[in-house]
C-alpha positions as CSV (number, residue, x, y, z in Angstrom):
1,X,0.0,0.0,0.0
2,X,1.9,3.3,-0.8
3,X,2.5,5.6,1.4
4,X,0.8,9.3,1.4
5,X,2.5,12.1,1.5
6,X,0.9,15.8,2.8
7,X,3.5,18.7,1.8
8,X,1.6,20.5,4.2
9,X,1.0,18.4,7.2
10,X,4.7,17.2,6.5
11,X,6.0,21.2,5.6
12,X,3.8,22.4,9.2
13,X,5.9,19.4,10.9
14,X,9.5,20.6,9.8
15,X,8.5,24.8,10.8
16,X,7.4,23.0,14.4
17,X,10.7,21.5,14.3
18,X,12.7,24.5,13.2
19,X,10.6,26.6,15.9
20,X,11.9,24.5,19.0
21,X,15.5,23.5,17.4
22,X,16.3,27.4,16.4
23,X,17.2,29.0,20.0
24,X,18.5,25.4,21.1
25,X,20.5,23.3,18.4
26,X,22.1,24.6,15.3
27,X,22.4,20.8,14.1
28,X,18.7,20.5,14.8
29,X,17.8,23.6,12.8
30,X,19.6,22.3,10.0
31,X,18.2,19.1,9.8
32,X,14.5,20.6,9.7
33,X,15.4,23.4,7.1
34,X,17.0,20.0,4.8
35,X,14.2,17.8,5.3
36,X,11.6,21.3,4.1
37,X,13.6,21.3,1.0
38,X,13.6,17.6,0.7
39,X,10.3,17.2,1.1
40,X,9.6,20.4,-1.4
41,X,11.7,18.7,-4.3
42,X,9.8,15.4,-3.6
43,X,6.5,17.6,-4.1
44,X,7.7,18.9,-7.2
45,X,8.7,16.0,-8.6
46,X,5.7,14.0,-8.5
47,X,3.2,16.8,-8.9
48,X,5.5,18.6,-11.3
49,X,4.3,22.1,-9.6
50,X,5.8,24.1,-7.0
51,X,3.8,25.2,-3.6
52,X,2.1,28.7,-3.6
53,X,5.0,31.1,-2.5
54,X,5.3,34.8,-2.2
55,X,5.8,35.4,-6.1
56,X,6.9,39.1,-4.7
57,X,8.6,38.6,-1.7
58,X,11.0,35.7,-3.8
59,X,11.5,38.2,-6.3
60,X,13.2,40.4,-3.2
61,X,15.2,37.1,-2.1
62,X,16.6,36.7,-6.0
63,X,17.5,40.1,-6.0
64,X,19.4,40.0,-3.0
65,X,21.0,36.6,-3.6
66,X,22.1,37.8,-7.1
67,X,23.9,40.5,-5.4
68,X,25.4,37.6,-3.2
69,X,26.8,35.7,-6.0
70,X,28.6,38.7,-7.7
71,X,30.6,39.4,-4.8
72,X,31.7,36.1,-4.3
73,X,32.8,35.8,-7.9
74,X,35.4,38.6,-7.1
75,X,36.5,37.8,-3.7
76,X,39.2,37.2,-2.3
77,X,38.6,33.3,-2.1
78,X,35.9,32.8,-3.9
79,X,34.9,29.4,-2.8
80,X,35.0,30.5,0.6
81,X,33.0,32.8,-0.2
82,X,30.3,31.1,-2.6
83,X,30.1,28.6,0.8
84,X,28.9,31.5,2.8
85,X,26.1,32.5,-0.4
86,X,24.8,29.5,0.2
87,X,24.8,29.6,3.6
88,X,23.0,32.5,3.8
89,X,20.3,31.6,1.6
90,X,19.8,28.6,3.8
91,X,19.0,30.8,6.7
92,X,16.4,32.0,4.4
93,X,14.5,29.1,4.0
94,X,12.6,29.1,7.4
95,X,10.8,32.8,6.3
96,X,9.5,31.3,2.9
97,X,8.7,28.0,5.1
98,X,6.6,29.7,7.6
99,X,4.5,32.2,5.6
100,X,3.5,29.0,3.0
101,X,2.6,26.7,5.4
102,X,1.2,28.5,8.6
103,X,-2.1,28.3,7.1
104,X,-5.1,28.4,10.0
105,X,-5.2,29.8,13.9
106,X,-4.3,25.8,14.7
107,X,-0.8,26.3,13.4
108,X,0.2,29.6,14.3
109,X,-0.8,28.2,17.9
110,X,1.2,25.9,17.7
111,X,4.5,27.2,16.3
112,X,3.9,30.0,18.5
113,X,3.9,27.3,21.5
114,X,6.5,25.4,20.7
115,X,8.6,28.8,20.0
116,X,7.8,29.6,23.9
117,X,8.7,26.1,25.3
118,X,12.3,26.5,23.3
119,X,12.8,30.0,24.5
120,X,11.8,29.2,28.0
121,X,13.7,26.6,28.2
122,X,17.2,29.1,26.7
123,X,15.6,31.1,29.9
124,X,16.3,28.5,32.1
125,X,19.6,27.5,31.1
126,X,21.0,31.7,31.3
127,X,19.5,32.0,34.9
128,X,21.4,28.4,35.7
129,X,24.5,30.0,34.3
130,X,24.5,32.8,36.2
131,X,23.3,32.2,39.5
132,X,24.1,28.5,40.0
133,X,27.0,28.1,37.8
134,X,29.2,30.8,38.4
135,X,29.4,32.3,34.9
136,X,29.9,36.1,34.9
137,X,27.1,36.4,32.0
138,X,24.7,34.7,31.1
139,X,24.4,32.9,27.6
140,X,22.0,30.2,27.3
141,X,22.4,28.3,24.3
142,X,23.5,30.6,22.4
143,X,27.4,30.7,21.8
144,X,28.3,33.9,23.5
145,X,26.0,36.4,26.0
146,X,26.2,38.8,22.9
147,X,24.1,36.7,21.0
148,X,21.9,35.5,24.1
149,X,21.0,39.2,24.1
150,X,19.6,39.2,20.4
151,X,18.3,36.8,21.2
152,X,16.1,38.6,24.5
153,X,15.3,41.4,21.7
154,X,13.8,39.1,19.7
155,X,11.8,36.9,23.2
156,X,10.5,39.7,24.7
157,X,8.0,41.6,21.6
158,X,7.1,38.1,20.8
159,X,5.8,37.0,24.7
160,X,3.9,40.2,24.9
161,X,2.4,39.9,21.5
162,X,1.4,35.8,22.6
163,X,0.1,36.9,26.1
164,X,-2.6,39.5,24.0
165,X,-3.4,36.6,21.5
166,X,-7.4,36.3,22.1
167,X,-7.3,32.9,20.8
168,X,-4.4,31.7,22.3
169,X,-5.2,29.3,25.7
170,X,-4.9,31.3,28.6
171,X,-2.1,28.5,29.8
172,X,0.1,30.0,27.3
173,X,-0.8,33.2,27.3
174,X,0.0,33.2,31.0
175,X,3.2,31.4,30.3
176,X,4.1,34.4,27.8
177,X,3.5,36.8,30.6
178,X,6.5,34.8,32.4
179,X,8.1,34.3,29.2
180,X,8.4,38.4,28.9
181,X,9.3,39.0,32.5
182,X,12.4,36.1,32.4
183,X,13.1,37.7,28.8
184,X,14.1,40.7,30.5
185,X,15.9,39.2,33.6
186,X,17.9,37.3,30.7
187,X,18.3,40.0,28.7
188,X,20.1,42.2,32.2
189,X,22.0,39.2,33.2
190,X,23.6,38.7,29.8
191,X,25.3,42.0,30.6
192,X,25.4,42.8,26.5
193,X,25.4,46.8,26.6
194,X,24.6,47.1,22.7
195,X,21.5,45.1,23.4
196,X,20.9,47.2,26.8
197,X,20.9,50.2,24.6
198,X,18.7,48.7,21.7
199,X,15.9,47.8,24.2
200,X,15.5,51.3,25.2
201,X,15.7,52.8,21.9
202,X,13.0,49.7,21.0
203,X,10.7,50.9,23.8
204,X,10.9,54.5,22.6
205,X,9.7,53.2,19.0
206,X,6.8,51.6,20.5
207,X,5.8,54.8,22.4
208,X,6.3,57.1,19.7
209,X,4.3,54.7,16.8
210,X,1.7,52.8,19.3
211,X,-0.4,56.7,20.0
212,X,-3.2,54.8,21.3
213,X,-1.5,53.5,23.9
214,X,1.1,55.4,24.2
215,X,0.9,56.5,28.1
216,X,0.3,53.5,29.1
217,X,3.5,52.2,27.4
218,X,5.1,55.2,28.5
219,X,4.4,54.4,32.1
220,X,5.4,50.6,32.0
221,X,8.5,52.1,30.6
222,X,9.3,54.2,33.1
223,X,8.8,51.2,35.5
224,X,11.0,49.1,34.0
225,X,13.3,51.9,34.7
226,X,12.9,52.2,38.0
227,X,13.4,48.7,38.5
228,X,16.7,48.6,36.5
229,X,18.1,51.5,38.1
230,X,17.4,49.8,41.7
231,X,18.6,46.4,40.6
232,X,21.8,48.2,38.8
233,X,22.5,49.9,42.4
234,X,22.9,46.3,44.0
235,X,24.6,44.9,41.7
236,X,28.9,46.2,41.2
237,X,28.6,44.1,37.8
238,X,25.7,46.1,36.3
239,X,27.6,48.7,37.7
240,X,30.8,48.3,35.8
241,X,28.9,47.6,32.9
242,X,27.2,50.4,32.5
243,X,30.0,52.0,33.7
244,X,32.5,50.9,30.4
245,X,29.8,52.1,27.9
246,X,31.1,55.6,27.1
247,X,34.6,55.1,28.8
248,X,38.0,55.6,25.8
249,X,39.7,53.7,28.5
250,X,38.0,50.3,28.1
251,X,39.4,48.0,25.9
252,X,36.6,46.4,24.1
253,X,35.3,50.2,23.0
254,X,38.5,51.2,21.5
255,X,39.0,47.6,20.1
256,X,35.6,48.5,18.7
257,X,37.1,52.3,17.2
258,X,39.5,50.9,15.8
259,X,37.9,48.0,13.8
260,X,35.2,50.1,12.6
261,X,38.0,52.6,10.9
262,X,39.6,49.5,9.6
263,X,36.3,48.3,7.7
264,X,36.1,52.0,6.5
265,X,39.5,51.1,5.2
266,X,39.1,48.0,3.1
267,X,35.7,49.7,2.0
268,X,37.7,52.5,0.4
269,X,40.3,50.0,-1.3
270,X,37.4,47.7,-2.3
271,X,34.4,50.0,-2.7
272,X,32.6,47.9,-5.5
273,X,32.4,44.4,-4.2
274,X,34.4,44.5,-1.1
275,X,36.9,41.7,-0.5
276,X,34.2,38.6,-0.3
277,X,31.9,36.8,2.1
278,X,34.1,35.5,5.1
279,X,37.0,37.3,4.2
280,X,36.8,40.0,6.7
281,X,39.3,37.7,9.0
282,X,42.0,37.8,6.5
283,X,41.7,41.4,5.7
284,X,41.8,42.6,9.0
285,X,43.9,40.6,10.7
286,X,46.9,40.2,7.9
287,X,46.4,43.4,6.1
288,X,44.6,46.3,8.1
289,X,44.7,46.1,11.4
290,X,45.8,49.1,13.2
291,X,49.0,49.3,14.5
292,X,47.3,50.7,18.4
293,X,44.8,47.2,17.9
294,X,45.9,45.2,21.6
295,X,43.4,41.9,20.4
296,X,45.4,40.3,17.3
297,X,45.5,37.2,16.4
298,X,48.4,34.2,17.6
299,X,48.8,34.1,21.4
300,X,46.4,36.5,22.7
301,X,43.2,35.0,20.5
302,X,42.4,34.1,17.0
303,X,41.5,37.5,15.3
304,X,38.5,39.0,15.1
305,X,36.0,37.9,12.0
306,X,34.0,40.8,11.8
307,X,34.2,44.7,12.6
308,X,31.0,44.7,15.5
309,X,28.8,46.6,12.9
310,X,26.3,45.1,10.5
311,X,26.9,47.7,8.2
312,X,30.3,48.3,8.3
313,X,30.9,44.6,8.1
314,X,28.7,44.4,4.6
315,X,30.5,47.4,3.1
316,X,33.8,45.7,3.9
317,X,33.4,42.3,2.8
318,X,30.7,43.2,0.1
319,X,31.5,46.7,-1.2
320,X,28.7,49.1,-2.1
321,X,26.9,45.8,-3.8
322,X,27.0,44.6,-0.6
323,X,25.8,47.1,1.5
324,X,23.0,48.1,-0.7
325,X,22.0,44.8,-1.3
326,X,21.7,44.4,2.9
327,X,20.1,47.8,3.6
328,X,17.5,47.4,0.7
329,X,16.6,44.3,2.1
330,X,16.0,45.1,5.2
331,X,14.4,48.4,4.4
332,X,11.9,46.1,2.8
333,X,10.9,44.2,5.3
334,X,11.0,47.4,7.7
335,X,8.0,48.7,5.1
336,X,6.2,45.3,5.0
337,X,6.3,45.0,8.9
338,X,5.3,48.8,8.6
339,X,2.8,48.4,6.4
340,X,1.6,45.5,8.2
341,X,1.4,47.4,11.6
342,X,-0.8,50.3,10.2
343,X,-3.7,47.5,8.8
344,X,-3.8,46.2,12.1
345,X,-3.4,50.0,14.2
346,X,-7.2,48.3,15.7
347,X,-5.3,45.6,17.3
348,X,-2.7,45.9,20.3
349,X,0.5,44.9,19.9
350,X,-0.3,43.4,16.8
351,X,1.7,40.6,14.1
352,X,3.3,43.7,12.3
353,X,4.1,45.9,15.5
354,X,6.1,42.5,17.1
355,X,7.9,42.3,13.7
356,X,8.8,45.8,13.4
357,X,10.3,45.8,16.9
358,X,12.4,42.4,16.4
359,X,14.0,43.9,13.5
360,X,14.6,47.6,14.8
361,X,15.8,45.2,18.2
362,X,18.4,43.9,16.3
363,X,19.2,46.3,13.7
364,X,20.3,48.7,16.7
365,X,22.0,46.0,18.3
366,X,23.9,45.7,15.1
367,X,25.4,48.9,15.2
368,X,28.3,47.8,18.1
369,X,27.9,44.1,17.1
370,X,27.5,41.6,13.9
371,X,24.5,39.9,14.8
372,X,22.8,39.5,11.5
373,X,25.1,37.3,10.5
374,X,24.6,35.0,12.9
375,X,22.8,31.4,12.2
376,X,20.8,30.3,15.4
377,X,20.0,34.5,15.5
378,X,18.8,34.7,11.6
379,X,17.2,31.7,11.6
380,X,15.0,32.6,14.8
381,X,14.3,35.6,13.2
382,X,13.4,34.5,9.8
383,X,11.0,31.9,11.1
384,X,9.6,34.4,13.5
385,X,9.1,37.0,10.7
386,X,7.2,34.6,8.3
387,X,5.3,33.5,11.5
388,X,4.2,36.8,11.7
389,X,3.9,37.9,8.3
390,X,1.1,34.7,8.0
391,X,-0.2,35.8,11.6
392,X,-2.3,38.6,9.8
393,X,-4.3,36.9,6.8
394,X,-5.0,34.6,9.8
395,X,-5.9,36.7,13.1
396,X,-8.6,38.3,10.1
397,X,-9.5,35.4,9.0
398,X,-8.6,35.6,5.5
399,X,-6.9,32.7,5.8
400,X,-7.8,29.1,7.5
């Protein structure tokens, strides 16, 4: 008797998968995202037709990967380089999986669930860290507490935007509530500064583009602070933290200086197509690094692999192609989330307003780190902003 095969029930299956392996197991992630193209080509090749994608938003991804391919033909090593194209465009598999098949309320529940069992669970394992394992900051499952903080930026819309979800059951929406609260506790205890700085100026957004409940958010803000500022008084580490943000005398923020007039360096040699995907390290470290730069590669570490700036980072290793192709794509999906956010201005804290706020999250977090680069950090956010992008049709029943 042969066996049936359901691209969607099998395709909903591997975006559960990818929702609970994203913030816990890069291995796991990748399994899912090749079993969704797996089962995809198997699709195609007995019905001899492709599933309904986003003719438009595909049309943005081509672009973008075209713009890919030509820098790696002129890198530096361009198979290198041509590894990381394709890297990259397998992080971008979980955003076309999720807005094809999230199809009814069922589904989005239950991605949404299993996203808030995963990220309670990288919760857990930063609070461990910290208070019962000795580690000076907190990092979950993520592979350093810089990431762990994108990764709080990207928790913390998505637990308050669950715990308003009508339709969600009120065990999960409760658990959101904790979700958000932990978020932030995570988020502090991963003692990240970029992603300190990137909450507030996250918050702010939400006051100034939310006007209908803009005091209200104005006072929970306010709160927050409070709370920080009393918690921060307590604690000498917070203290020295917040301390080192503005300070020339800290290593890390003239490491930073310098790095940053480095990548303005190689995007002045290489202004076209930059020196290729991955090839930052070799740059920097063999070629430009400044002659004041105390973290080098050999004894004292390995080198650093990117300048701790999203943008500066594209512009060096991808030239004005590069950094065009990375800013137009994101100012696109800043204008869909946008755009998505004003349809649903009747809704609090809607699909489009959690989107907007990952992105902005990380974006600004991205401006003293490379974050969007990142594979368990992309991947999360590229399933969450499909999630989302389907949420809509859904929530108004358009769809399912």
């Amino acid at each position: 008797m042969p066996i049936k095969f359901s691209l969607d029930s099998a395709m909903y299956n591997v975006v559960l998968l990818m929702a609970f392996a994203a913030p816990l197991s890069t291995a796991a992630a990748s399994i899912a995202v090749g079993l969704g193209v797996l089962f995809i080509l198997y699709h195609r090749w007995r019905t001899k037709t492709w599933p309904p994608f986003d003719a438009s938003l595909l049309e943005v991804l081509a672009v973008y990967m075209v713009c890919q391919v030509l820098i790696a033909m002129t890198s530096w090593e361009p198979l290198t380089s041509f590894r990381e194209v394709l890297g990259e465009l397998h992080r971008l598999f979980p955003l076309v999986f999720a807005m094809t098949f999230i199809k009814n309320r069922a589904q989005l529940c239950g991605v949404l669930i299993v996203s808030l069992l995963a990220l309670l669970i990288n919760d857990a394992a930063g609070i461990y860290q910290y208070f019962f394992a000795g580690e000076p900051r907190a990092f979950g499952f993520s592979h350093t507490p810089t990431f762990y903080g994108s990764f709080m930026l990207i928790q913390f819309p998505l637990m308050i935007f669950m715990a308003q979800l009508k339709f969600l059951p009120p065990l999960w929406r409760g658990l959101s509530i904790l979700g958000a609260g932990l978020s932030l506790i995570c988020l502090v205890l991963s003692m990240t500064r970029g992603a300190w700085l990137a909450f507030v100026a996250v918050a702010l957004l939400f006051v100034v583009l939310e006007r209908k409940y803009r005091l209200f958010a104005a006072k929970i803000c306010a709160g927050l602070a409070v709370v920080f500022l009393i918690v921060a008084l307590l604690s000498p580490k917070i203290q020295d933290r917040l301390s080192t943000m503005v300070s020339t005398n800290f290593q890390s923020n003239t490491e930073r200086v310098l790095m940053w007039q480095s990548a303005a360096e190689i995007f002045k040699d290489y202004p076209i197509c930059g020196v290729g995907q991955k090839m930052f390290f070799e740059a920097y470290n063999k070629q430009y690094i400044s002659d004041e730069a105390r973290e080098r590669p050999g004894e004292i570490g390995r080198g650093h692999t990117h300048p701790h700036n999203n943008l500066l980072h594209r512009a060096s290793e991808g030239g004005i192609i590069g950094l065009g192709a990375f800013v137009g794509l994101y100012a696109y999906f800043f204008w869909k989330f946008y755009t998505q956010f004003r349809r649903e201005k009747n809704i609090p804290f809607g699909a489009g307003m959690t989107a907007l706020l990952i992105l902005a999250g990380l974006q600004l977090e991205g401006l003293t780190d490379t974050n969007m680069n990142q594979v368990p950090i992309m991947r999360e956010f590229w399933l969450l902003a499909g999630t989302l992008l389907a949420a809509e049709k859904i929530i108004q029943g358009t769809r399912g």
